[in-house]
C-alpha positions as CSV (number, residue, x, y, z in Angstrom):
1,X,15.8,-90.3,44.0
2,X,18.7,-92.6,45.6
3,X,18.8,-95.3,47.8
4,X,21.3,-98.1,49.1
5,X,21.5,-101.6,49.4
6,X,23.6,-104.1,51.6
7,X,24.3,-107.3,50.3
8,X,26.0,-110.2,52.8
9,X,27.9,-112.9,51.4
10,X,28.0,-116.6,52.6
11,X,26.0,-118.9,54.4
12,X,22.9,-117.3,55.3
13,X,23.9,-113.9,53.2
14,X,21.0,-111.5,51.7
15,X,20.3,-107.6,51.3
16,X,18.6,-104.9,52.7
17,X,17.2,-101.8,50.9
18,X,17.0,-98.5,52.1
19,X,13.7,-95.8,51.9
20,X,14.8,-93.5,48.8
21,X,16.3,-90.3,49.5
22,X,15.5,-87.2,47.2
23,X,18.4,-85.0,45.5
24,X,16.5,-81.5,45.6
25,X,18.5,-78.9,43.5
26,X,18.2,-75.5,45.0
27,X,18.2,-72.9,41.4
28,X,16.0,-69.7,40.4
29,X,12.8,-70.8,39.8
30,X,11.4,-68.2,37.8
31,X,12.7,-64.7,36.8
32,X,10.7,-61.4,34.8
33,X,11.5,-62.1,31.4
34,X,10.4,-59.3,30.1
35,X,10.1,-55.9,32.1
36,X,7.9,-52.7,31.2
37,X,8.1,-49.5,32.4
38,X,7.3,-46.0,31.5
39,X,10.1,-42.9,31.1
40,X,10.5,-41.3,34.2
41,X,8.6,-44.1,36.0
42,X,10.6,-47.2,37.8
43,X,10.0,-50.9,36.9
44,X,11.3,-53.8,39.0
45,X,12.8,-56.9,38.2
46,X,11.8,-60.2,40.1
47,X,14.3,-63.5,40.6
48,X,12.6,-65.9,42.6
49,X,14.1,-68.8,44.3
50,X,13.5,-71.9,47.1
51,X,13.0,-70.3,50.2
52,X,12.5,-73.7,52.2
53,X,14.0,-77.3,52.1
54,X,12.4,-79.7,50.2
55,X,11.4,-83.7,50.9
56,X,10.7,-84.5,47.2
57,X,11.2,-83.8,44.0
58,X,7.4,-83.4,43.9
59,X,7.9,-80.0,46.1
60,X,7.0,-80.8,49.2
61,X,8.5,-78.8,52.6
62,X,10.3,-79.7,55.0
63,X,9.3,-79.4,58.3
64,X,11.0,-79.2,61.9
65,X,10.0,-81.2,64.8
66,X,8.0,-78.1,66.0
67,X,6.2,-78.2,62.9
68,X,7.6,-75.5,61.4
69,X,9.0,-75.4,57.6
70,X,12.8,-75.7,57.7
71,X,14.0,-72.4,55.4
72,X,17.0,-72.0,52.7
73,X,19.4,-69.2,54.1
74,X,21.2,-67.0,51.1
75,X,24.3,-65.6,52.4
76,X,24.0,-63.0,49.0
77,X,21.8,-61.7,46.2
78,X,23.8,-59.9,43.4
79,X,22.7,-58.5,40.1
80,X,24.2,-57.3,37.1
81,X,22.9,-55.5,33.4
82,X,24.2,-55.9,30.3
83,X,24.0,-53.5,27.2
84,X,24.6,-56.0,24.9
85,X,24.0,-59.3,26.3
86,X,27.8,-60.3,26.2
87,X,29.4,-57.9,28.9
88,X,28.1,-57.9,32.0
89,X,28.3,-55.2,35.0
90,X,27.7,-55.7,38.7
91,X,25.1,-53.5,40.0
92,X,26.6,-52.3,43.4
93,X,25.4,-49.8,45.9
94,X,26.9,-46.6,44.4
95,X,24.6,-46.6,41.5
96,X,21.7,-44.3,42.4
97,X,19.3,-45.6,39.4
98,X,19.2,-49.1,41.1
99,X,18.0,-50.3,44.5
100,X,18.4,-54.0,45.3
101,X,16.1,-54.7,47.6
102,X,15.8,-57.3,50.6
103,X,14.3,-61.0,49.7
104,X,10.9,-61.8,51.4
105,X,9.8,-65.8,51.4
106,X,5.4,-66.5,50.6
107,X,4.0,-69.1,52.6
108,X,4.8,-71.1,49.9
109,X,8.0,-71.4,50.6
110,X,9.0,-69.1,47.6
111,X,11.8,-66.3,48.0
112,X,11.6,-63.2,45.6
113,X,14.2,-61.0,45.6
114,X,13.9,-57.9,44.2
115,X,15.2,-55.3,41.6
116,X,14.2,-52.1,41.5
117,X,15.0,-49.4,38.5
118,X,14.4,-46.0,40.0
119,X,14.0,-44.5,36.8
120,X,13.6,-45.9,33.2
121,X,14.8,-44.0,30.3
122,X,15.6,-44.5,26.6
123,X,19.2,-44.7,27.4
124,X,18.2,-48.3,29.1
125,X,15.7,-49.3,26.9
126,X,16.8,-53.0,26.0
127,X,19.1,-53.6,28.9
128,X,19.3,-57.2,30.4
129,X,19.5,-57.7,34.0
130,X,20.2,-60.8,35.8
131,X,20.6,-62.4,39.6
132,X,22.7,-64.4,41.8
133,X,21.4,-66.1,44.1
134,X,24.1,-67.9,46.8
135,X,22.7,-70.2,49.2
136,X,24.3,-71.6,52.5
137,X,25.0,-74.8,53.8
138,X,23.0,-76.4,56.5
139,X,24.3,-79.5,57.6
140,X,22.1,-81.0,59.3
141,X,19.3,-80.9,56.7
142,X,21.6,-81.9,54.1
143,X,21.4,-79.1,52.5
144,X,25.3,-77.8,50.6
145,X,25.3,-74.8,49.5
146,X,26.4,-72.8,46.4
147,X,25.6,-70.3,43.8
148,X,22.8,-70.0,41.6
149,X,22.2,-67.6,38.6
150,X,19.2,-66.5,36.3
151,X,18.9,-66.1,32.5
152,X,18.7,-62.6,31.0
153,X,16.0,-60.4,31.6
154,X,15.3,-57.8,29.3
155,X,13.9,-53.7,30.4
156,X,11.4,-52.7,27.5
157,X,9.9,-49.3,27.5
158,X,6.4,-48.5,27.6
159,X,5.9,-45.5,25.1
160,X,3.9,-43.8,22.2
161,X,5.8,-45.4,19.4
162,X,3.8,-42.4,16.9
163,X,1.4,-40.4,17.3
164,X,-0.1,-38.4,14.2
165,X,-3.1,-36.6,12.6
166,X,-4.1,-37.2,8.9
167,X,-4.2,-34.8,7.4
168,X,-1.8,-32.1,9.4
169,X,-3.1,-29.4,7.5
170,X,-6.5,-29.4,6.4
171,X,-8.6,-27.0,5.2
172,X,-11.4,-26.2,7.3
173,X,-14.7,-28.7,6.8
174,X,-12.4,-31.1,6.4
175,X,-12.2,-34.5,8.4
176,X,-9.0,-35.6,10.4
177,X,-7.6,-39.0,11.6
178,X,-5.8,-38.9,14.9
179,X,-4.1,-41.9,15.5
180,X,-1.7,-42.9,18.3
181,X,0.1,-46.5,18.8
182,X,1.8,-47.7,22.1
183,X,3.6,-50.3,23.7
184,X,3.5,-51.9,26.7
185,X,2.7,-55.1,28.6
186,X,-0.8,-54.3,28.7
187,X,-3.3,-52.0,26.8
188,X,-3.2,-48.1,27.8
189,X,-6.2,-46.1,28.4
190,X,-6.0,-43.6,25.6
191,X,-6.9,-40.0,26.0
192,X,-7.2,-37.0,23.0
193,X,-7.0,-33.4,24.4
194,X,-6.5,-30.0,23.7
195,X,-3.9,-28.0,25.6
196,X,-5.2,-26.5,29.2
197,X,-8.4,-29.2,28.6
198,X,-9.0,-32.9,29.0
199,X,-10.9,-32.9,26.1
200,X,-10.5,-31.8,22.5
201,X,-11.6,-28.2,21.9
202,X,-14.9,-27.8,20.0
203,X,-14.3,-24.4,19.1
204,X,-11.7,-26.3,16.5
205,X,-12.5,-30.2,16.8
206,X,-15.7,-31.9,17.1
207,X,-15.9,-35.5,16.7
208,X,-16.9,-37.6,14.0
209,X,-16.3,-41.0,15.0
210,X,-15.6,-42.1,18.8
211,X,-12.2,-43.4,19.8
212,X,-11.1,-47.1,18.9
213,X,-8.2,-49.0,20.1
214,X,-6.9,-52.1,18.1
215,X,-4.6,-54.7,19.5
216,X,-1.8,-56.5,18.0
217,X,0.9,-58.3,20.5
218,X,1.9,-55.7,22.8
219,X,1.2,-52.8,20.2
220,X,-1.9,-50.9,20.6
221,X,-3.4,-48.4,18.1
222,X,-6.1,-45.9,19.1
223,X,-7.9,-44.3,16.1
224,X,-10.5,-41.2,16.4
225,X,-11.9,-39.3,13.5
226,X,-12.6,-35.5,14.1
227,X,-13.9,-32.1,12.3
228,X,-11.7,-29.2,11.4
229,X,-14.3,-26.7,12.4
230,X,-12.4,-23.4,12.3
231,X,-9.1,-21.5,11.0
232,X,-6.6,-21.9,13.1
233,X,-3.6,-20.4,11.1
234,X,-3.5,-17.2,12.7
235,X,-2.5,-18.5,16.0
236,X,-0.2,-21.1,14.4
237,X,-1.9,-24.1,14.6
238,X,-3.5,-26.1,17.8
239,X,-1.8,-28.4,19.7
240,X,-3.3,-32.0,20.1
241,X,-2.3,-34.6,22.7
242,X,-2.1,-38.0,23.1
243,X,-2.1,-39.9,26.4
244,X,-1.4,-43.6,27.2
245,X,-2.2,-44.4,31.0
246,X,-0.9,-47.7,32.1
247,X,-2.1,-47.6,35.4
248,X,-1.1,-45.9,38.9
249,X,1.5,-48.5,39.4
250,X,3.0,-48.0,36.2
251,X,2.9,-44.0,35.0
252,X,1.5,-42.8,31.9
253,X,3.5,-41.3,28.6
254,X,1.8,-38.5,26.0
255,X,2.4,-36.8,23.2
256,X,1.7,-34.3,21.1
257,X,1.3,-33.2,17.6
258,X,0.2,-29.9,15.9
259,X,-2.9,-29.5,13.5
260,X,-2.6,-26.2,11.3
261,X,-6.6,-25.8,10.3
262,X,-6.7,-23.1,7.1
263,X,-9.3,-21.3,5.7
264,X,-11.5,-22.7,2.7
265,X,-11.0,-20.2,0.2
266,X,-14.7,-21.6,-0.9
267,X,-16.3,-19.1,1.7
268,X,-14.3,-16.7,0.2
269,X,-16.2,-13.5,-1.7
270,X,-15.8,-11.6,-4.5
271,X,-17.8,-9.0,-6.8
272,X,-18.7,-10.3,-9.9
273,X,-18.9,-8.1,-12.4
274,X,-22.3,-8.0,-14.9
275,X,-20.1,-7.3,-17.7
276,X,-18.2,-10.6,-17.8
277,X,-18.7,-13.3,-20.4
278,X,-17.8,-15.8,-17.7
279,X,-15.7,-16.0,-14.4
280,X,-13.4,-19.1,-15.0
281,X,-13.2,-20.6,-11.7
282,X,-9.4,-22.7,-11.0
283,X,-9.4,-24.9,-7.7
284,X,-7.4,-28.2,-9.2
285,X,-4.5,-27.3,-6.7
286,X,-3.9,-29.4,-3.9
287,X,-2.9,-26.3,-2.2
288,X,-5.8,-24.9,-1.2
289,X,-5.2,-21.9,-3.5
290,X,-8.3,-21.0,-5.7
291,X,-8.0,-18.6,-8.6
292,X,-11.3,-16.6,-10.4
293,X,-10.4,-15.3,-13.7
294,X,-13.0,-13.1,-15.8
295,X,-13.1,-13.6,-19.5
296,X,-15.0,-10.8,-21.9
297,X,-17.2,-11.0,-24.5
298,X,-15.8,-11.3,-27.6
299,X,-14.9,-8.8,-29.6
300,X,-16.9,-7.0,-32.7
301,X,-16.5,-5.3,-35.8
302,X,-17.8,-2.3,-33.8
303,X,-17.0,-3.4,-30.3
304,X,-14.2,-4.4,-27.9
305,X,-13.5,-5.3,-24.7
306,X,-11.1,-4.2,-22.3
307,X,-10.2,-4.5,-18.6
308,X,-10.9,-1.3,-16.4
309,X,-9.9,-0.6,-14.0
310,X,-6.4,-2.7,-13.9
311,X,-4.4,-1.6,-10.9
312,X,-3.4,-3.4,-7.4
313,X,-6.9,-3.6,-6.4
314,X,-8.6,-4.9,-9.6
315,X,-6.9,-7.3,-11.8
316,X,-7.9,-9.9,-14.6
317,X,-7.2,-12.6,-12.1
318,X,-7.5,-12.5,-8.4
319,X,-6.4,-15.6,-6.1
320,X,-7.6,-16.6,-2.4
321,X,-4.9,-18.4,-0.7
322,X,-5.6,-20.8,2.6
323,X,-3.5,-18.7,4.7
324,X,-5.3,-15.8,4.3
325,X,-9.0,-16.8,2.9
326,X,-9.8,-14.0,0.7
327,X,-9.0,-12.7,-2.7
328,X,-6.0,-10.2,-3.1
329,X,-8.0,-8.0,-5.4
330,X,-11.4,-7.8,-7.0
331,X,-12.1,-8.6,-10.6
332,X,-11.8,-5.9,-13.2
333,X,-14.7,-5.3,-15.3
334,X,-15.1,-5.8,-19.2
335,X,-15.1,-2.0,-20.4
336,X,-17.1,-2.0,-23.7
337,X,-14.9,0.5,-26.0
338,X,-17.0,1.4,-29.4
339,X,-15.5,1.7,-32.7
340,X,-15.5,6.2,-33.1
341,X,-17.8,6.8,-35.9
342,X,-18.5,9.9,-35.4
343,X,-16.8,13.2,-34.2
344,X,-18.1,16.8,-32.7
345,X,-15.0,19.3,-33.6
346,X,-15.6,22.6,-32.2
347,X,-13.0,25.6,-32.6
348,X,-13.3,29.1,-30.8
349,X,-13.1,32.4,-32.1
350,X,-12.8,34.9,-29.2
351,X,-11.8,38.8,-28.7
352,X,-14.8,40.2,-31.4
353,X,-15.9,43.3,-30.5
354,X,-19.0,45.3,-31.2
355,X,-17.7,46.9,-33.9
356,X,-16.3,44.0,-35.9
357,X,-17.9,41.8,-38.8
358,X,-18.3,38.6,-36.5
359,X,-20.1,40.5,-33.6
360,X,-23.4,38.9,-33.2
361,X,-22.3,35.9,-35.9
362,X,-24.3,33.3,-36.5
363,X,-27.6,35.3,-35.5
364,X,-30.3,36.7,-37.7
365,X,-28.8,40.4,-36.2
366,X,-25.7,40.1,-37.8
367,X,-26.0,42.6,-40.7
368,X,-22.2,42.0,-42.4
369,X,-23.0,38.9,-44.1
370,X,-22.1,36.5,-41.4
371,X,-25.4,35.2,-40.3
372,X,-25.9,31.0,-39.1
373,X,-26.8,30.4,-42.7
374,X,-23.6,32.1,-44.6
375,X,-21.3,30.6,-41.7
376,X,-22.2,27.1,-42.5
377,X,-21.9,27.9,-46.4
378,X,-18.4,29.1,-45.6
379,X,-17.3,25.8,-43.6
380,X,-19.0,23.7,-46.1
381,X,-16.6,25.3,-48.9
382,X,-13.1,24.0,-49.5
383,X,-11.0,27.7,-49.3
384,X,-9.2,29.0,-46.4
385,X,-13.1,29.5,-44.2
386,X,-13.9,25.8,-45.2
387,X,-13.8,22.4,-42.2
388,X,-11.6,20.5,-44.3
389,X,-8.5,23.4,-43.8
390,X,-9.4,22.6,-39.7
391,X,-9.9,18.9,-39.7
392,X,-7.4,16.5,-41.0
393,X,-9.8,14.1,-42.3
394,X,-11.4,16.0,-44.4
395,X,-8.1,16.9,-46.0
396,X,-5.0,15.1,-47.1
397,X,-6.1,11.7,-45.4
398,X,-9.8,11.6,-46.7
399,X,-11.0,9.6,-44.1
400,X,-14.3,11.5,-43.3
401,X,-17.4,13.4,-44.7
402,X,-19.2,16.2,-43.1
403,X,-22.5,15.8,-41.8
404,X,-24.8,18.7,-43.5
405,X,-26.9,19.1,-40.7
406,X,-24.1,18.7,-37.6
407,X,-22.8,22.1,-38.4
408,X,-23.6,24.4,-35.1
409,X,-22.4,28.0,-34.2
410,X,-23.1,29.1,-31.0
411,X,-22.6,33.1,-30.3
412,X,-22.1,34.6,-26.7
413,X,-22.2,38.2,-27.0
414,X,-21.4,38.2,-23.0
415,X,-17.8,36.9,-23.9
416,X,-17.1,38.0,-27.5
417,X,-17.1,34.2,-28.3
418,X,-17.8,32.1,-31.1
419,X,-17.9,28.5,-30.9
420,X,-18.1,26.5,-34.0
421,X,-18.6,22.8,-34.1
422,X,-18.4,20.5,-37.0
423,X,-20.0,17.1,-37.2
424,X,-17.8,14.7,-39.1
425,X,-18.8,10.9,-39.9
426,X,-15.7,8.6,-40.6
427,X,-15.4,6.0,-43.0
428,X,-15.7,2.5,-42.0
429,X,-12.6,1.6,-43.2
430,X,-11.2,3.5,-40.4
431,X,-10.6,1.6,-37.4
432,X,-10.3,4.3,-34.5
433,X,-10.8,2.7,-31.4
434,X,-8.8,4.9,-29.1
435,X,-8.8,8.7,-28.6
436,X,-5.3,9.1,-29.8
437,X,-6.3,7.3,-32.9
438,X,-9.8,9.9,-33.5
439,X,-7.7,13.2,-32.9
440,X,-5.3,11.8,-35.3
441,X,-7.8,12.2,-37.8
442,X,-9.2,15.6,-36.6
443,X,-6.5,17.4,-35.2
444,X,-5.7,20.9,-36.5
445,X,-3.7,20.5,-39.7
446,X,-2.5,24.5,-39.7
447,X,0.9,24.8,-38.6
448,X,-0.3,27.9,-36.7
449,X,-3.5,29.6,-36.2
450,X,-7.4,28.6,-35.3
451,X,-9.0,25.5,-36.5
452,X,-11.7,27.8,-38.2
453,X,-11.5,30.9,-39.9
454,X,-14.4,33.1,-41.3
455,X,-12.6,36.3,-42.7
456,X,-9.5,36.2,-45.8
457,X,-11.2,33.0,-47.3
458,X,-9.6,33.3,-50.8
459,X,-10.2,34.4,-54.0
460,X,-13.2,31.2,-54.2
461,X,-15.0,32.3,-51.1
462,X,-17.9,34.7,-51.2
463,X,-16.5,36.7,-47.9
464,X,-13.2,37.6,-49.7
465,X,-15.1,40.9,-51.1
466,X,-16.2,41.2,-47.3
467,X,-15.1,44.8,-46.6
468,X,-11.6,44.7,-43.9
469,X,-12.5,45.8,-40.4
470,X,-11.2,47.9,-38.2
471,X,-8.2,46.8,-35.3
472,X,-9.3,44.8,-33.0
473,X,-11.8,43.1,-35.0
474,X,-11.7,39.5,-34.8
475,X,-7.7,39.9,-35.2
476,X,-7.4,37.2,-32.3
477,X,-8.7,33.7,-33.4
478,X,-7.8,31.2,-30.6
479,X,-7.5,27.3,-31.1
480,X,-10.0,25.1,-29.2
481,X,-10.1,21.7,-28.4
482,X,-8.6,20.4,-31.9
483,X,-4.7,21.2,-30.7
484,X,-5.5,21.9,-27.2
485,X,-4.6,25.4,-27.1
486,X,-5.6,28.7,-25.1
487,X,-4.5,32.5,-26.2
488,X,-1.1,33.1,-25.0
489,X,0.3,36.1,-23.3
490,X,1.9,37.3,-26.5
491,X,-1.6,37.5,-27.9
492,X,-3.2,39.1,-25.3
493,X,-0.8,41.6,-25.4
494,X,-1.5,41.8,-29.2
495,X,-5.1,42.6,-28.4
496,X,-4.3,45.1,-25.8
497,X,-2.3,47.0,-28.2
498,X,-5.2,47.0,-31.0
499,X,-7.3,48.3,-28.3
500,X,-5.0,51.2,-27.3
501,X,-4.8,52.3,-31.0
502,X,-8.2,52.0,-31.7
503,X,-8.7,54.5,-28.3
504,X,-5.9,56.7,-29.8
505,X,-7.9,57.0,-33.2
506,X,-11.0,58.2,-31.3
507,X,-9.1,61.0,-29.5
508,X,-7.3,62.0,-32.8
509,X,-11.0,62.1,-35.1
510,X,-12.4,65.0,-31.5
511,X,-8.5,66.9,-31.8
512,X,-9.3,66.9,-36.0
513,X,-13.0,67.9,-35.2
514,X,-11.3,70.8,-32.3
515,X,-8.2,72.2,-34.2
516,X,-8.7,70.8,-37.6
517,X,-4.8,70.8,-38.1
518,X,-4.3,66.9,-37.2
519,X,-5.3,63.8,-38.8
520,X,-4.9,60.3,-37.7
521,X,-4.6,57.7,-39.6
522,X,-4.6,54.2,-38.1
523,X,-3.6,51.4,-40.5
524,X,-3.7,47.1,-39.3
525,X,-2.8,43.8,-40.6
526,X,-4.8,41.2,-40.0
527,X,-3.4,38.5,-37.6
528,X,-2.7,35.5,-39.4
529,X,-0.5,33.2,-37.0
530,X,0.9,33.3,-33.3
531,X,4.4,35.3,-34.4
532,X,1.8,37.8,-36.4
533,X,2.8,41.4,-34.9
534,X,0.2,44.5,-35.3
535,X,2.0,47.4,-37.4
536,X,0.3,50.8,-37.0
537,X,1.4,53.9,-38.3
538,X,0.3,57.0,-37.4
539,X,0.3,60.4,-39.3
C-alpha cells in the first residue's frame, strides 16, 4: 500500500496524509501443474489469471458507478511446449494436435484460459506447456498493462504401466495371479476379461480370489487370483485383458496378455503291466514332462527277464509331455525267459513203402525187427542208429543225457512217415537261455543226411545183420526240425527213379515166368547222403 504526505514549512506549517492506495500486480494465479490424459484421448491445460480490477491487496473488486465489477482486458493469450524444459516452441494455429481456446471470466472475477491437446500420445508424454498472458492498459482505473507468464506444466500419461499373469504357463489345476498397475491422477476402475466377453471365460478361468486394487501415489495395482481350468494349448493360448477406466471425461486404456493353460500329464493313462517289479514314476521337472519307467524282477539262476514287446509303441520308458498330455508309447512288459533244461528232438524218416523193413516201425506189426521196443534200443546205442550221432550234445560237447523214458516213435502208415523224437536233459552247467543257444547243442552234427538212422548201424549194432531191402525201401531219410530241412527235388527224383525200377523188376519176373529166356536183375545202393545217386544194372 502507498500513500502521500504534504508537509508546509513556516509559520503556521504542518502535513496532511493521504488514504493509502493499493499496488495490485496483475500475474497467473494458478496454472495445471501436472496434466493426465489417456492415449488417443485429449487433456487440457488451464492458466488462470485476474479477470477484474482489484481495490486491495486483500482481493477485493472493483466496481463501476453502475455497480458493476470493472474487468481486466487481455489483448493476447499465447502458449508454448517444451521437450526438454530448456527450448521452448510457440504453439500457433497451424498445429492440428493443439486448440487454444477463448478465456471465459467466473463470477469471481477469475479468467481461465484454456489449452486443449486434441490427442495425447507417447510421443508427448512429458512435455511442458506454458501461457502468456498480456494484459491492456486502462487508464482510468490505473491499471498499466503488460505481460505475464506461467511456470511449466508438465503432460503425463495415463496408462497400464504392466500388466501380467503369474504364471504364463501353467499347467492345468493350477492357480494364476493376474496383476495390472496404472497411472493416473486418480484411481481406474479395473476390469479382467476374456476376448468377445466382459468377463473372464469359465470354461478356462474361474476365480479364486476377487479383484483388489492397492494405491501408492498415483500408481495403482489391481490383483485377482484365478483357476486354470482347462488345456488351452491347442488353440494357442487365451487372451486376457486388462482395462483401466478413468472416467467418461478422461477415456480408458487396456491391455492384454496371453495365458497358455497345458495339460497335467497327472490325468494322463497308461497300462501297467502285472509283470513289473515296479513302475518308477519321474515328475522332478519343472517342465511339466512326466516319465514312467518299468523295472523287472530280478533275475534267477533259472530265470530272466526281458522287455517284450520293444518297438515304437512299447518301450522301457514312456514320457507324457504338457503339450500333448498322454504317453508316446505304452510300457513293455517283463517277458519271463527260463533257463532250457530240457529238449524234444524229433527227426523224420519218410518215403517207406510196404515192402520195406521200416513199414509199420515202431508197432507190435512190424515183423523185421524194428518194433517201438528195438527202435529205442537202437537210439539208445552209441553206433551209426544211436541219438548221440543226431544230437550234438550227446556227442563231442557232452552237455546232455538222454531221458530213458522221453524216447517216442510215432508211425503214420497214411504217409510212409516216421517221426522219432528224443528227450534230452542238459546239464546245469549249461546256460542256454536263448533258442540259438539250445539248437547249438542239438543241432544235426552229420555233414549230410537225417538226424536218425535205423538201418547200416555198424558192426556194434544188432540191425547190421538186418537183411538189405529192396529199392525204394527206406532209401530217402529226410532231416526234420534239427537242421531245418525238407527233401529236395534231387531226392524226389531219386525216389521216383527207385520206383520205376522196382515197376521194371515186376514186369521182367511175368516176361521170365512167359518166355523164360529173360532174367532181370535189379541191384541198389543204399542212400547215404544228399549227392548219393541210385546205380541199377540190369541184365
Amino acid at each position: 500500500s502507498y500513500n502521500c504526505k504534504a508537509t508546509w514549512a513556516g509559520a503556521g506549517g504542518g502535513n496532511a496524509v493521504s488514504d493509502n492506495v493499493d499496488l495490485i500486480e496483475l500475474t497467473v494465479t494458478e496454472v495445471s501443474t501436472t496434466v493426465w490424459g489417456v492415449e488417443n484421448y485429449g487433456a487440457q491445460f488451464t492458466c488462470q489469471s485476474d479477470g477484474a480490477v482489484k481495490t486491495s491487496t486483500a482481493g477485493a473488486l472493483k466496481k463501476s458507478a453502475n455497480g458493476k465489477i470493472v474487468l481486466t482486458t487481455i489483448g493476447t493469450t499465447t502458449w508454448e511446449y517444451s521437450a526438454d524444459g530448456s527450448s521452448w516452441n510457440a504453439i500457433t494455429s497451424s498445429d492440428a494436435n493443439y486448440d487454444i481456446r477463448t478465456s471465459n471470466i467466473n463470477p469471481a472475477g477469475e479468467r481461465f484460459s484454456p489449452l486443449l491437446v486434441r490427442q495425447v500420445s507417447s510421443a508427448v508424454q512429458d512435455y511442458q506447456f506454458r501461457c502468456t498472458i498480456t494484459y491492456d492498459s486502462i487508464t482510468d482505473e490505473a491499471v498499466f498493462g503488460g505481460a505475464v507468464q506461467s511456470a511449466g506444466m508438465t503432460l503425463k500419461l495415463s496408462e497400464i504401466s504392466s500388466f501380467t499373469a503369474t504364471p504364463a504357463d501353467p499347467i492345468t489345476g493350477t492357480n494364476v495371479v493376474l496383476s495390472c498397475v496404472a497411472t493416473g491422477e486418480t484411481a481406474p476402475t479395473f476390469t479382467f476379461y476374456t476376448e468377445n466377453r466382459k468377463i473372464l471365460d469359465p470354461t478356462y478361468f474361474t476365480t479364486v480370489t476377487d479383484k483388489a486394487v492397492s494405491t501408492s501415489g498415483t500408481t495403482y495395482t489391481a490383483t485377482m487370483t484365478v483357476k486354470a481350468e482347462a488345456p488351452n494349448i491347442l488353440r494357442s493360448g487365451e487372451t486376457i485383458y486388462c482395462m483401466a477406466n478413468y472416467g467418461a471425461a478422461f477415456g480408458m486404456v487396456k491391455d492384454q496378455t496371453t495365458v497358455i493353460t497345458y495339460y497335467d500329464c497327472n490325468d494322463a493313462t497308461f497300462r501297467t503291466p502285472s509283470s513289473a517289479k515296479q513302475i518308477v514314476k519321474d515328475d522332478t521337472t519343472t517342465t511339466g514332462t512326466i516319465t514312467q519307467t518299468i523295472q523287472c524282477p530280478a533275475d534267477s539262476s533259472t530265470a530272466k527277464y526281458v522287455l517284450t514287446p520293444q518297438n515304437d509303441y512299447y518301450k522301457e520308458t514312456i514320457t507324457c509331455t504338457k503339450e500333448t498330455g498322454k504317453y508316446d508309447a505304452q510300457l513293455s512288459s517283463c517277458g519271463e525267459v527260463k533257463k532250457f533244461t530240457s529238449s524234444n528232438v524229433r527227426g523224420r524218416i519218410s518215403g517207406i513203402t510196404s515192402s520195406d523193413d521200416l513199414w509199420q516201425a515202431c508197432t507190435d506189426n512190424n515183423n523185421n525187427g524194428f518194433n517201438l521196443a528195438e527202435v529205442i534200443t537202437l537210439l539208445q546205442g552209441n553206433d551209426d542208429c544211436g541219438a548221440s550221432a543226431g544230437i550234438q550234445c550227446l556227442g563231442s560237447s557232452a552237455g546232455c543225457t538222454i531221458k530213458t523214458d522221453g524216447i517216442t516213435c510215432q508211425w503214420s502208415e497214411t504217409n510212409g512217415w516216421l517221426t522219432i523224437g528224443v528227450l534230452v536233459e542238459f546239464d546245469s552247467s549249461l546256460s542256454l537261455w536263448t533258442i540259438g543257444e539250445k539248437n547249438a547243442q542239438t543241432n544235426n552234427p552229420r555233414t549230410s543226411g537225417a538226424r536218425y538212422q535205423l538201418t547200416n548201424c555198424g558192426s556194434s549194432s544188432s540191425s547190421s545183420s538186418k537183411k538189405k531191402r529192396s529199392a525204394g525201401d527206406n532209401d530217402i531219410i529226410l532231416p526234420y526240425y534239427g537242421n531245418g530241412t525238407t527233401a529236395t527235388v534231387e531226392e524226389q527224383k531219386i525216389v521216383e527213379t527207385v520206383s520205376i525200377f522196382k515197376w521194371v523188376a515186376v514186369i521182367g519176373t511175368i516176361a521170365v515166368a512167359a518166355v523164360a529166356a529173360v532174367l532181370f536183375s535189379v541191384h541198389r545202393s543204399r542212400k547215404q547222403e544228399e549227392s548219393a545217386d541210385v546205380e541199377s544194372l540190369m541184365n
